[in-house]
Residue, then its C-alpha position, 0 to 999 in steps of 0.5 A: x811351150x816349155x815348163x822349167x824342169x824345176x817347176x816341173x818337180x816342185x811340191x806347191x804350197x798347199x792353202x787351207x780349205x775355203x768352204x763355199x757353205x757359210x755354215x762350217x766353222x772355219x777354224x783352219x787358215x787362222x783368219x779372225x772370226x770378226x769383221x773389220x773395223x766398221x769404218x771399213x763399210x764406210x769407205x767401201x760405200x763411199x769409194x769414188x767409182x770414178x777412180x776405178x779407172x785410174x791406176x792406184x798410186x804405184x808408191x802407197x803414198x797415204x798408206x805407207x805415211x800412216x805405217x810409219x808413223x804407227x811405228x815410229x819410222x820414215x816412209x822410205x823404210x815401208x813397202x806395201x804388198x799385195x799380202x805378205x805372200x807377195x813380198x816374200x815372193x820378192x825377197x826370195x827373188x832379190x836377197x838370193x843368188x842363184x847358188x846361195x839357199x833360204x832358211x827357215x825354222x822348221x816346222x814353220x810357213x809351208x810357203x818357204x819351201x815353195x818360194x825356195x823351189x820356185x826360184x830354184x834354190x835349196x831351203x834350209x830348216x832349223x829344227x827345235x833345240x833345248x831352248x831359243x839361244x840354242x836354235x839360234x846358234x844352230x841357225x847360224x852355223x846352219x846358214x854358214x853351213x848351207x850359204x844361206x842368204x836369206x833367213x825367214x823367221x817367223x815370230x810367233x812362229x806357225x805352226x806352233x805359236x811359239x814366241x821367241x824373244x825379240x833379243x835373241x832374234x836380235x843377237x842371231x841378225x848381228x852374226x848373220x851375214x844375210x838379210x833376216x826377213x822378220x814374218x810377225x803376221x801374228x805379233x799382235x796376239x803376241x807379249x811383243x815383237x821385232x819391229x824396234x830392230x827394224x826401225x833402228x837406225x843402225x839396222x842393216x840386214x832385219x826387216x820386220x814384215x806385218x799383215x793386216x790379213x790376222x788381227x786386222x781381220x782383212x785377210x781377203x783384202x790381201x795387204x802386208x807389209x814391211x818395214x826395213x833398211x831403206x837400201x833393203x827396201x829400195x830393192x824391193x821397190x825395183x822388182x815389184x810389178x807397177x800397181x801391185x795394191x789396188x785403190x781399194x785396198x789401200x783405201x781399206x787398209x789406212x781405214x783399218x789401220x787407224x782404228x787403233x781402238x776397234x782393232x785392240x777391242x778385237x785381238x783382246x777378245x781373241x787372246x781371252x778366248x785362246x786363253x780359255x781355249x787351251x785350258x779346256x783342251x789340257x783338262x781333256x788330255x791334249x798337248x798344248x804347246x803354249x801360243x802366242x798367236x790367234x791359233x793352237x797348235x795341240x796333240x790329242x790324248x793317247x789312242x787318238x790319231x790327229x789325222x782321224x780327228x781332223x776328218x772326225x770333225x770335217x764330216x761334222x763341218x768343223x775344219x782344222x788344220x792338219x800338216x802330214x808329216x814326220x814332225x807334225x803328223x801327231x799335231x792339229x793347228x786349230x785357229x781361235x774363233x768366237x767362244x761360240x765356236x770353240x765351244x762347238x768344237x768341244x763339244x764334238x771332241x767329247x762326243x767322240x771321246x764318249x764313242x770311244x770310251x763307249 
């Protein structure tokens, strides 16, 4: 048995920590801290057993209906995966040739450098500049630059929450000779999004991707998906594996995605609390870089090391986020839960400020 001698070398995308105990708060992988629509329940206490063997509808067909009319497109121009992770699987395998490379913001979705590695291209990142028009057209002679492809961008952009506005994404994607790969898994936190590049008729290269993993609070359920040029979205309908959603998972989803009301009673909720949230870390000192996710991405007061305070919490079963490394060694991403839990949070943050002051 033989391993390629790429995988061999590479570094694997690394998932937050999922705790078995009950008992933590959770406040590391950014999932939302309240269930789905209850409407969910229903489906699942009603699922006809008998279609467990049968093999789920390959093409999503109710699904991908309910998606395209939510945003105002054909169903020609949606695919459905299993999770996000799945179709940018498939897009760093169809919009890359061997001796073209991926790029990305940087910092951004440790996956992407993964996914380049796996199918053995380079991954290119774009650090931060002055301001978005200036990172743009630094990406754009990047790509020109390094042969890239295949350009994801993340918008709120994780780690750190960050917006950019939908025009500048726009002017980036009509210079750009590859395919932009919008990732908006948290545009529904957000003052607005891309998808109306990706439902315009003229559209060539942008596909805007979604999960119902954040808002829609499904994240275990693992179902994204994306909306695009149909010779794009064609493309990635050739190279998906046969029944890649299952039944119950589409059946779950097109619940969830119906309930528009119970769906925006929640995000709201979140964005109070983030809202809340930030203000309470910037009176205690932290640096807060403002988001527009269901996350805070935030550096502790000087004297303190972001290592040391997400091991600080762990030991108190709080888990965070914290990325090694030269740019986001100094930072922690903290999702927003339930007031409850921020507050928990808080208060453990002053408990150790107290111990060091003391």
């Amino acid at each position: 048995m033989r391993t390629a001698s790429h995988i061999l070398r590479l570094e694997p995308y690394t998932p937050g920590e999922q705790p078995a105990s009950r008992r933590v708060v959770k406040l590391n992988t950014n999932e939302s801290p309240y269930p789905p629509s209850p409407k969910c329940a229903a489906v699942l206490s009603s699922f006809n057993l008998d279609d467990l063997r049968r093999y789920p509808d390959p093409n999503f067909t109710a699904l991908t209906k309910a998606i395209a009319d939510k945003n105002g497109t054909t169903p020609d121009r949606v695919f459905v995966g299993n999770g996000s992770a799945e179709i940018l699987a498939l897009a760093s395998h169809v919009f890359v040739e061997n001796d073209e490379s991926i790029g990305s913001l940087d910092p951004s979705y440790t996956l992407y450098k993964a996914l380049a590695a796996i199918h053995d291209v380079k991954w290119v990142g774009v650090g931060r500049a002055a301001d978005d028009a200036q990172r743009a057209r630094s990406a754009l002679a990047e790509c020109r630059r390094s042969n890239i492809s295949l350009f994801l961008w993340t918008n709120p952009n994780a780690p750190t929450g960050e917006f950019v506005e939908p025009e500048t994404i726009a002017a980036f994607a009509g210079k750009f000779k590859g395919v932009v790969l919008v990732d908006e898994a948290y545009a529904d936190f957000a003052r607005g999004n891309c998808m109306s590049l990706a439902t315009a008729k003229r559209n060539r290269n942008v596909i805007v991707m979604r999960t119902f993993s954040k808002s829609y609070s499904l994240a275990g359920l693992r179902v994204g998906y994306c909306i695009g040029p149909k010779d794009l979205i064609k493309a990635l309908y050739k190279t998906k594996p046969s029944y890649n959603v299952d039944a119950v998972a589409q059946a779950v989803a097109l619940t969830a995605l119906k309930d528009g009301a119970y769906h925006r009673k929640t995000v709201a909720k979140v964005i109070k609390t983030r809202a809340a949230f930030e203000k309470a870390l910037a009176k205690r000192g932290w640096d807060v870089i403002k988001s527009e996710a269901n996350f805070v991405f935030t550096k502790p007061p000087t004297g303190d090391a972001a290592n040391d305070i997400f091991s600080y919490l762990r030991d108190r079963n709080i888990l965070v986020r914290y990325f090694p490394g030269p740019i986001t060694g100094d930072w922690l991403r903290i999702t927003i839960g339930t007031d409850g839990q921020m507050k928990t949070l808080l208060a453990a943050l002053d408990d150790r400020f107290k111990k060091l002051k003391g």
